[in-house]
VEXDREN-2710 file (C-alpha; in Angstrom, 1 decimal):
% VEXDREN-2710
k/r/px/py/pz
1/UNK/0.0/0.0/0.0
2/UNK/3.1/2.1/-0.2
3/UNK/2.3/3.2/-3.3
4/UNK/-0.9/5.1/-2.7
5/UNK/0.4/6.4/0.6
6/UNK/3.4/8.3/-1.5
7/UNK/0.9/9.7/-3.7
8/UNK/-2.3/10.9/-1.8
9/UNK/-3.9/13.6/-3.7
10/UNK/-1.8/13.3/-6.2
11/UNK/-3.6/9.5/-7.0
12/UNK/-7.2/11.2/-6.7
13/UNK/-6.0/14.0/-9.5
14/UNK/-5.1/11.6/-11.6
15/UNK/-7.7/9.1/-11.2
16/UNK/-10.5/11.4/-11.5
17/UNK/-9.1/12.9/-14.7
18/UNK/-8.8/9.4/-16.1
19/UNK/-12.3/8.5/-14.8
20/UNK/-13.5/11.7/-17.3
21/UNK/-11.3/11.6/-19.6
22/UNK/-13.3/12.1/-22.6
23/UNK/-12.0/9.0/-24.5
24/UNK/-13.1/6.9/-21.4
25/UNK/-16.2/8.0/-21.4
26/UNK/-16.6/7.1/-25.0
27/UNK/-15.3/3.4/-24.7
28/UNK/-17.9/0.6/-24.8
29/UNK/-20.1/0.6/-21.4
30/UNK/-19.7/-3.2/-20.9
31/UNK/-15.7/-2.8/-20.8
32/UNK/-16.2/-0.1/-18.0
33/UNK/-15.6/-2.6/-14.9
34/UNK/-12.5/-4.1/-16.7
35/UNK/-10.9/-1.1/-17.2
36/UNK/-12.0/-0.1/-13.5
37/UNK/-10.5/-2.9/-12.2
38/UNK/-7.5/-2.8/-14.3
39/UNK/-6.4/0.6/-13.3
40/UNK/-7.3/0.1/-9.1
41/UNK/-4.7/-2.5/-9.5
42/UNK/-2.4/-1.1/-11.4
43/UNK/-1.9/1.4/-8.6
44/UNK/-1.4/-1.1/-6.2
45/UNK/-5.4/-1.7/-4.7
46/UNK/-4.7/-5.8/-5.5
47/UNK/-8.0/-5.9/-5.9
48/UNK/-9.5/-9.7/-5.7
49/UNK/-12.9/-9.0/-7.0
50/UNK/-15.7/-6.5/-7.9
51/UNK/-19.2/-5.8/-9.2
52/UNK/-21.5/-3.0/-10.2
53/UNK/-25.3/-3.5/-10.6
54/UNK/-27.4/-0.7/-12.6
55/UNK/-31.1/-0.4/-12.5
56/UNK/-31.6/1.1/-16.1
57/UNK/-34.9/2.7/-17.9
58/UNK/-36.1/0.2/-20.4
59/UNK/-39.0/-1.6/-21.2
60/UNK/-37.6/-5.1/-21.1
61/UNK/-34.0/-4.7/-19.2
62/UNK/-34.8/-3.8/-15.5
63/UNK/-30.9/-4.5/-14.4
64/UNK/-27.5/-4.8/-16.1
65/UNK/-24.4/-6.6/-13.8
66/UNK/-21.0/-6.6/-14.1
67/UNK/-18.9/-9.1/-12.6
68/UNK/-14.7/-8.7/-12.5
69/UNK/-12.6/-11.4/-11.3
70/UNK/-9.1/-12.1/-12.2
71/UNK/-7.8/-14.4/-14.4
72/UNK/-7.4/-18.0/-13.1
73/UNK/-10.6/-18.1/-10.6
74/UNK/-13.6/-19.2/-11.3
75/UNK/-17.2/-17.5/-11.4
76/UNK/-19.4/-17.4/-8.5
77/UNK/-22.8/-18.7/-9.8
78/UNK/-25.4/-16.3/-8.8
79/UNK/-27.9/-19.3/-8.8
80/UNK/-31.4/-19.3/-9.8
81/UNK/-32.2/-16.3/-12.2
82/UNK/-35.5/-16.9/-14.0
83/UNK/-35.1/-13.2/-15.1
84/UNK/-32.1/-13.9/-17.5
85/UNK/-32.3/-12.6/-20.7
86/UNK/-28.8/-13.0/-21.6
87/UNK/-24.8/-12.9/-20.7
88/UNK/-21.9/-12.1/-21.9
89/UNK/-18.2/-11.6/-21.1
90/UNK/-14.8/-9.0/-21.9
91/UNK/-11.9/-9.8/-21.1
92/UNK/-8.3/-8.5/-21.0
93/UNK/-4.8/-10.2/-19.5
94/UNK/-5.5/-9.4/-15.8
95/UNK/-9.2/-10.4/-15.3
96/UNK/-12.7/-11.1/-16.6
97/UNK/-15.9/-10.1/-16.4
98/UNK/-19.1/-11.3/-16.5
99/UNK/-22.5/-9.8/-17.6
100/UNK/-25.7/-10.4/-16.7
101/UNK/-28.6/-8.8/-18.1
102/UNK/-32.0/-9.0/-16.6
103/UNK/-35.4/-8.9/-17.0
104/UNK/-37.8/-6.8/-14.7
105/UNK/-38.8/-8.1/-11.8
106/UNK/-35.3/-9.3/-11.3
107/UNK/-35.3/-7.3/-7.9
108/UNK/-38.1/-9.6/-6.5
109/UNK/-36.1/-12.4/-6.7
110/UNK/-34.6/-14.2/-4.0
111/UNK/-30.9/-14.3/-5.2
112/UNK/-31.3/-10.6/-5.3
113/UNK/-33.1/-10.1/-2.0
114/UNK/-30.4/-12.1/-0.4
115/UNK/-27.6/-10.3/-1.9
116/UNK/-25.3/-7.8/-0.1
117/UNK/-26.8/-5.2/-2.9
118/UNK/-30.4/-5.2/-2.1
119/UNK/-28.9/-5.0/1.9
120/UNK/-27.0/-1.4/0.7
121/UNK/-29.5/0.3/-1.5
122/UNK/-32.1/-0.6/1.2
123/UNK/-30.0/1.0/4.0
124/UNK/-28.6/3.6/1.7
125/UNK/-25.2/3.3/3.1
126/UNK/-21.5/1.7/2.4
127/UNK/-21.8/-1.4/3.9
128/UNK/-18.4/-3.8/5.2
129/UNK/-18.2/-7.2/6.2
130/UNK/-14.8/-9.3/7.5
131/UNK/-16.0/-12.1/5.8
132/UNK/-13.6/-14.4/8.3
133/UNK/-16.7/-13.7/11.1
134/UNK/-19.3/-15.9/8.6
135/UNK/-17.3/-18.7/7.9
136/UNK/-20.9/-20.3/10.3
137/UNK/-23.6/-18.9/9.4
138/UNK/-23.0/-16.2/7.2
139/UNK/-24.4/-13.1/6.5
140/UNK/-25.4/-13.4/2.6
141/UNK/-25.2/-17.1/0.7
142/UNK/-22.2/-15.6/-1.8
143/UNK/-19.8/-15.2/1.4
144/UNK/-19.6/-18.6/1.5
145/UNK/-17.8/-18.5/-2.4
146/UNK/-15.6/-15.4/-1.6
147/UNK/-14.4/-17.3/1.6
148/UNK/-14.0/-20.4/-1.0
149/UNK/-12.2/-18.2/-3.3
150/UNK/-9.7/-16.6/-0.1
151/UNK/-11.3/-13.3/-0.1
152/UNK/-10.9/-12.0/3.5
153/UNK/-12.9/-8.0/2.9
154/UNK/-16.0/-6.9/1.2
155/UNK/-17.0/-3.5/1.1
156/UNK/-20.5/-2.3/-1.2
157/UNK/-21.7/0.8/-1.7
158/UNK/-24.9/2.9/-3.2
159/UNK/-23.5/5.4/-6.0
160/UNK/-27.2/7.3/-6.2
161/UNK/-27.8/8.5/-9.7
162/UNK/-30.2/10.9/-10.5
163/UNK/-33.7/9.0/-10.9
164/UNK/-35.3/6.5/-12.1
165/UNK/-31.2/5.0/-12.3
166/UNK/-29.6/3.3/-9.5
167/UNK/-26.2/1.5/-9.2
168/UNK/-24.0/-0.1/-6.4
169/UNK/-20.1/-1.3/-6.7
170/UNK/-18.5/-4.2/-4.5
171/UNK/-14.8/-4.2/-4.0
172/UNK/-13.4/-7.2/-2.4
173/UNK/-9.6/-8.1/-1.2
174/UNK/-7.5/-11.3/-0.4
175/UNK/-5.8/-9.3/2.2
176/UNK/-4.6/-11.2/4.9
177/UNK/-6.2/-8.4/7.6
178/UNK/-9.0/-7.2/5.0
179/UNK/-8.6/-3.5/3.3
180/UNK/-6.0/-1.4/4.8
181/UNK/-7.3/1.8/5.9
182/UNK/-5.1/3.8/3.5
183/UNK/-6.9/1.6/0.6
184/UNK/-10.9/2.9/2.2
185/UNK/-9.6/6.4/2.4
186/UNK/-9.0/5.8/-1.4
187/UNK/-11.9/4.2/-2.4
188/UNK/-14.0/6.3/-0.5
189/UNK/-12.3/9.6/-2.1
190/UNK/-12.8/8.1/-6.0
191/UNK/-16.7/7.4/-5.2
192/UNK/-17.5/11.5/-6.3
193/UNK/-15.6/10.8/-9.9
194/UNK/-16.9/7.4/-10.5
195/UNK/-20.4/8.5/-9.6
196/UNK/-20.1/11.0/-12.4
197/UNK/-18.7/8.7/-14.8
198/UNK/-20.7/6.2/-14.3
199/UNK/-23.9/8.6/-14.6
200/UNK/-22.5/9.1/-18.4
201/UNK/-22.2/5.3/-19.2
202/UNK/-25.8/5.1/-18.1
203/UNK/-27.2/8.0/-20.1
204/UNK/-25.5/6.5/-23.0
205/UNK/-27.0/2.7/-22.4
206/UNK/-30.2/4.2/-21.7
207/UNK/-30.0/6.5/-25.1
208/UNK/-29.2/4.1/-27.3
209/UNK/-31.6/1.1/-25.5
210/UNK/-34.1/3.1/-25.1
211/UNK/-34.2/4.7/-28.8
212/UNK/-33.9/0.9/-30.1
213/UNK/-36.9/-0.1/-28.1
214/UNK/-38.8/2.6/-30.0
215/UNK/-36.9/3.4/-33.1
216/UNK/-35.5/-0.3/-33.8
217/UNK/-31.7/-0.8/-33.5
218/UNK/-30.7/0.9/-37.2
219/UNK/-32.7/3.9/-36.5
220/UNK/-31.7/4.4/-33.3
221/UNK/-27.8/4.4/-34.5
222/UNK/-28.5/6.8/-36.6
223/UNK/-30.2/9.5/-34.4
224/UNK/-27.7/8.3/-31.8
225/UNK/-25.5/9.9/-34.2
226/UNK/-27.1/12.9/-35.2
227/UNK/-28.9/12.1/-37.8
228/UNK/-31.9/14.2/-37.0
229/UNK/-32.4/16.9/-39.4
230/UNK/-36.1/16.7/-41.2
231/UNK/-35.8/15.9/-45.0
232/UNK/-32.2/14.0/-44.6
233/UNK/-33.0/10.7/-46.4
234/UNK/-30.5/7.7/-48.0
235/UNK/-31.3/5.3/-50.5
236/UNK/-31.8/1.2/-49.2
237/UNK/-32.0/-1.6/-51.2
238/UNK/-34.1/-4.1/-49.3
239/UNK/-36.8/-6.6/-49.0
240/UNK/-39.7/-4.7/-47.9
241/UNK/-42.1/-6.5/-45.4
242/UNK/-45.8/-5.3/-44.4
243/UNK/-48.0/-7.7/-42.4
244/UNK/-51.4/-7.5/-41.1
245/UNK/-53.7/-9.3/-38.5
246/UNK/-57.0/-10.6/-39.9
247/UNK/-60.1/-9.6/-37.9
248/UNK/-58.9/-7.1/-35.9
249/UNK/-61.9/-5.0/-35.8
250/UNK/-63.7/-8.0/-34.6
251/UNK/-61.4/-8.8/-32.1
252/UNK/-61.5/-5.4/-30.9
253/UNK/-65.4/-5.6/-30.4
254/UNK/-65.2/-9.0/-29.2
255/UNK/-62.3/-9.0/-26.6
256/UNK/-61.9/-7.3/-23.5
257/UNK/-59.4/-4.5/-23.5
258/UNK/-56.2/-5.9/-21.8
259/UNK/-56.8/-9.3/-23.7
260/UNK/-56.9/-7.5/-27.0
261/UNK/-53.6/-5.9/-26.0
262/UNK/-51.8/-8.9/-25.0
263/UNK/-53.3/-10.5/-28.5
264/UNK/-51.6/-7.3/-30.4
265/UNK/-48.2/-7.7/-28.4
266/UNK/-48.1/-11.5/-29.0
267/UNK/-48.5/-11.2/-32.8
268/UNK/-45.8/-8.2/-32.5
269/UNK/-43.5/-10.1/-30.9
270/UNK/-43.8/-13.1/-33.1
271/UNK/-43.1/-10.7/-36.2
272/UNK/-39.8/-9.1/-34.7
273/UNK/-39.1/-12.3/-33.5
274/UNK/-39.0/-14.2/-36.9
275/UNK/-37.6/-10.8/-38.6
276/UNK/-34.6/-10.4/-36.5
277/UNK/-33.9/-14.3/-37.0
278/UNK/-34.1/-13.9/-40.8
279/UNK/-31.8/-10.9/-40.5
280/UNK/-34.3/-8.3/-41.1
281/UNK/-35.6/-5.2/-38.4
282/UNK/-38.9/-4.0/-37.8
283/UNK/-39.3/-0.7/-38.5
284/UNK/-42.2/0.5/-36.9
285/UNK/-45.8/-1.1/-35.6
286/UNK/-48.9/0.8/-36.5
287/UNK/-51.9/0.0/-35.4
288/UNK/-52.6/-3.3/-36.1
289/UNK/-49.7/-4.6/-38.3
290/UNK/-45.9/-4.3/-39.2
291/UNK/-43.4/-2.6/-41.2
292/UNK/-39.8/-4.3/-42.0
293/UNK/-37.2/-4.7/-44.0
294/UNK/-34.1/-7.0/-44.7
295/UNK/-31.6/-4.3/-45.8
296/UNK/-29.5/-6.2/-49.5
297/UNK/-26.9/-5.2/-52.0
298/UNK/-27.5/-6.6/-55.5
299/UNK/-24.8/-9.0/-54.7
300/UNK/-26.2/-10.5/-51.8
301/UNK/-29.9/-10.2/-53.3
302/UNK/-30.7/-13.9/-53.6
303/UNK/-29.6/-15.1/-49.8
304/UNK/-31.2/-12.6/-48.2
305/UNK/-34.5/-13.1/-50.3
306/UNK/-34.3/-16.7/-49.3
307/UNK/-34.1/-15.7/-45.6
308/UNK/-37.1/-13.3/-45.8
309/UNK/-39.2/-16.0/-47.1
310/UNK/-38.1/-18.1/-45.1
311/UNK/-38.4/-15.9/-41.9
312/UNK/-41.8/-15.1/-42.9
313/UNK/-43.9/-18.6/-43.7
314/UNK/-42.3/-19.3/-40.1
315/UNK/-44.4/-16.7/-38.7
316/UNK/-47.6/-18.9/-38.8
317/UNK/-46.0/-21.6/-36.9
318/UNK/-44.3/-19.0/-34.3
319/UNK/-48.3/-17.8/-33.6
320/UNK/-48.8/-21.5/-33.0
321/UNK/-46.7/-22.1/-30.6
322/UNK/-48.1/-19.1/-28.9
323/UNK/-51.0/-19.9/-28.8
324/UNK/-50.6/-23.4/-27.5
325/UNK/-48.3/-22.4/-24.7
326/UNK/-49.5/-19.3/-23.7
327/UNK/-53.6/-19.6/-24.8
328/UNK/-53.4/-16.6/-26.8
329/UNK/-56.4/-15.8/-29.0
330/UNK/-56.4/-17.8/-32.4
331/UNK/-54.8/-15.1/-34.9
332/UNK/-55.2/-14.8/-38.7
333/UNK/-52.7/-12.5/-40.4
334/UNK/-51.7/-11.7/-43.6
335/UNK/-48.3/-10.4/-45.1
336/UNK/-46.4/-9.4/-48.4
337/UNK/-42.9/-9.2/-49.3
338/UNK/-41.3/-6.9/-52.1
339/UNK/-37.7/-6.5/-53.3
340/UNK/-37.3/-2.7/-54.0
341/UNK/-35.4/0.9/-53.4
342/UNK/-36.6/2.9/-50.7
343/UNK/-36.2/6.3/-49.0
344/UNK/-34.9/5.6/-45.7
345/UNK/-34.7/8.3/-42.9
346/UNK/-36.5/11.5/-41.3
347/UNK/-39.8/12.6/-42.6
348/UNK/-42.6/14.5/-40.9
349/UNK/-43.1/18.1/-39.4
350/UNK/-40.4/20.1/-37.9
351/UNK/-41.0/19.7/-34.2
352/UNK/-42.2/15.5/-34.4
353/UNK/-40.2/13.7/-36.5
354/UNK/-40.5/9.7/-37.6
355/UNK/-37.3/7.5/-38.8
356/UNK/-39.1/5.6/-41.4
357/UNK/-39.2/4.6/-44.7
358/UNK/-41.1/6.0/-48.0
359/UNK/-41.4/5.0/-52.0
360/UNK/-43.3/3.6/-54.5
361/UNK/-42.0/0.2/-53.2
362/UNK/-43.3/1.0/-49.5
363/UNK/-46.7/1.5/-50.9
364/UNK/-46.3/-1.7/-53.5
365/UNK/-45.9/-3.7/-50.3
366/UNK/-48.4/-2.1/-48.7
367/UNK/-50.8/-2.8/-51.5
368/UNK/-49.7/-6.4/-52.0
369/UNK/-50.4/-6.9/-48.2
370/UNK/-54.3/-6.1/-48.9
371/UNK/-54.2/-9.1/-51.8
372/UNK/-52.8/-11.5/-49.4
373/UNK/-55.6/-10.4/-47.1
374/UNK/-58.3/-10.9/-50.0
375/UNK/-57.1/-14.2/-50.8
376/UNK/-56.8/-15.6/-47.3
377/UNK/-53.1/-15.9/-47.5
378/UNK/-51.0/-16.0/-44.9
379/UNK/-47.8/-14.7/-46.8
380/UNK/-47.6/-13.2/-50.8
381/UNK/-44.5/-12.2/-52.5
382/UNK/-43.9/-9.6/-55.5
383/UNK/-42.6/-10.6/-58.9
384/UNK/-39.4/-9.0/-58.6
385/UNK/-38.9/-11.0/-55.3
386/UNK/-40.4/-14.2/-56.7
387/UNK/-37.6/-14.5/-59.3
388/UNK/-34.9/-14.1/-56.6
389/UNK/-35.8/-17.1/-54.3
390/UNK/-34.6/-20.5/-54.8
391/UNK/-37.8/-22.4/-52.8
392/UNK/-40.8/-22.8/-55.1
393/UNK/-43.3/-20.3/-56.0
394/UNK/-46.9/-20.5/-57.0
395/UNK/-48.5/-17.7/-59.3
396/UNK/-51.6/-16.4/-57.1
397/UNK/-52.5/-14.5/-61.1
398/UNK/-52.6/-10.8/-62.1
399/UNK/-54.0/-8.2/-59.7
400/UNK/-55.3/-4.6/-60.1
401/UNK/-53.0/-2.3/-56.7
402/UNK/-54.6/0.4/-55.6
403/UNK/-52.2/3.5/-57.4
404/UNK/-50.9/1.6/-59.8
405/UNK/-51.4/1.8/-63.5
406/UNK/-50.9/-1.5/-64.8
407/UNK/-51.6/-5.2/-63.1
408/UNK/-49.1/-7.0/-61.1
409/UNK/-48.0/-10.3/-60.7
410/UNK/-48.7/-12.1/-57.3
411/UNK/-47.0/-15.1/-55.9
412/UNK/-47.4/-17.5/-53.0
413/UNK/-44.5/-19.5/-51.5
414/UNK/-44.7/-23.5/-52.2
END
């Protein structure tokens, strides 16, 4: 502990001006704990693990964790997390770590409730434990793998946000006597910086999750960086998608209110679901249907056509499924797909803008939609994208589109 003894205020100067640096606060948010961890030890901490948990503001992701050990041990598992939606993991020479990202309603789950975390944002207040005094009995269930792993300290502590966020670090040590005091004097001084930083990583997640949630992930990037300006449109090559449920102003006689909405948000999430597979995004959801596209190049034409297609007569048995797990309402849908140019970017009135996109090809799609629904099929495709795909097609004939001149070809997928 030398080290930071000799350089006091010296150490905070230069660790808050790295904590803002402008390039660190740039860098990728999930690489923020290994780069933490990586400088505390570099000045000597000898750090032997750490975590920070952030409540977010999103509609599916209630908390993100990181997770740093160092190279060598092994991961505590955190046990039974039906709120999982996925992990992942960075890494650089000295240490790991491990993210979790969760679902809401993660807080109401026992592994969190019985977490030194929940204990700290409950009492508001830096919390210590010498975790040599629960070797019997001890105080939280993950004591028992930090005393496994010959961790001897563990301090956690709020770092209050401005709401709705919320976030909490652990630091723990292998110290034979715990954390020297010198090293708490430290920590505790670098809390004001890293409150700040981390207050910029979560503005950043939140931006760019929250914008995907209602922009999709493409337009989101590009607002994200500063595409914004009304009028500013690029050319996309693409598969255009448009689909449809069947009966809606039935259902919406028929079915009480918050079953009709869980009946919209099933078929919705059935359509991104099969869209995102097939390498496509959904655009936008309006009222009771879909927009999307599977962005191509003239080179790559043919494969993606063939995942469209393919993507798309899966939506049927997605709805299935659905339905037989989950007893949602029997749905009928209908939907079209078109290989053409569109317009791709902000149109609307100066003060409420939509990322979207516009052509003759968006309405073709559109139009071809409302044949599938006349002919009680599930899925049509365009000429132009019929002669792309490799899987059999059937002709469905000629038909008359709304806003177009002459008749156009229809086909149905084999």
């Amino acid at each position: 502990m030398s080290k930071l003894s000799l350089q006091g205020r010296t150490w905070l100067a230069e660790s808050t001006r790295w904590l803002l640096d402008p390039a660190r606060l740039q860098e990728a948010p999930d690489r923020y704990l290994l780069n933490l961890m990586a400088y505390l030890n570099g000045f000597g901490l000898d750090l032997a693990g750490g975590s920070i948990i952030l409540q977010t503001m999103h509609p599916q992701l209630e908390m993100m964790i990181q997770r740093w050990r160092p190279r060598g041990v092994d991961e505590v598992e955190v046990g039974e997390l039906r709120t999982l939606m996925g992990r992942g993991r960075v890494a650089d020479d000295a240490g790991l770590v491990e993210l979790y990202f969760l679902r809401h309603g993660h807080t109401d789950e026992a592994v969190y409730r019985q977490s030194p975390f929940y204990h700290a944002q409950q009492a508001g207040e830096a919390s210590r434990w010498k975790l040599s005094e629960h070797r019997v009995n001890p105080r939280f269930p993950i004591f028992t793998d930090l005393l496994a792993r010959g961790e001897t300290d563990y301090l956690v502590t709020p770092l209050p946000l401005p709401k709705p966020y919320r976030a909490a670090l652990s630091l723990s040590t292998r110290h034979a006597d715990g954390f020297p005091e010198d090293m708490l004097v430290f920590i505790e001084q670098l809390l004001a910086p890293l409150r700040l930083s981390l207050a910029h990583k979560v503005e950043r997640i939140t931006l760019s999750e929250v914008l995907s949630a209602y922009l999709s992930r493409s337009p989101a990037q590009e607002v994200a960086q500063g595409n914004v300006r009304l009028g500013r449109l690029r050319s996309l090559d693409a598969i255009v998608g448009f689909a449809d449920l069947r009966g809606f102003t039935m259902l919406s006689q028929t079915l009480p209110g918050e079953v009709l909405v869980n009946t919209m948000n099933q078929f919705f999430a059935a359509i991104e679901k099969v869209v995102r597979r097939g390498g496509g995004e959904v655009l936008k959801f309006m009222g009771d249907g879909a927009v999307f596209v599977f962005p191509c190049e003239p080179e790559n034409e043919t494969e993606v056509a063939d995942r469209a297609v393919e993507a798309m007569a899966g939506l049927g048995s997605r709805l299935q499924e659905k339905q037989a797990a989950e007893g949602v309402t029997s749905l009928r849908f209908a939907a079209a797909l078109h290989r053409g140019q569109v317009r791709y970017g902000n149109v609307g009135a100066p003060d409420r803008l939509d990322f979207t996109i516009i052509g003759a090809d968006v309405s073709k799609t559109a139009r071809l939609e409302e044949v599938a629904a006349r002919h009680e099929r599930e899925l049509v495709l365009s000429a132009e994208l019929a002669r792309l795909v490799q899987r059999p097609v059937t002709s469905l004939g000629h038909h008359t589109l709304k806003g177009f001149k002459e008749p156009h070809e229809v086909f149905v997928p084999a």
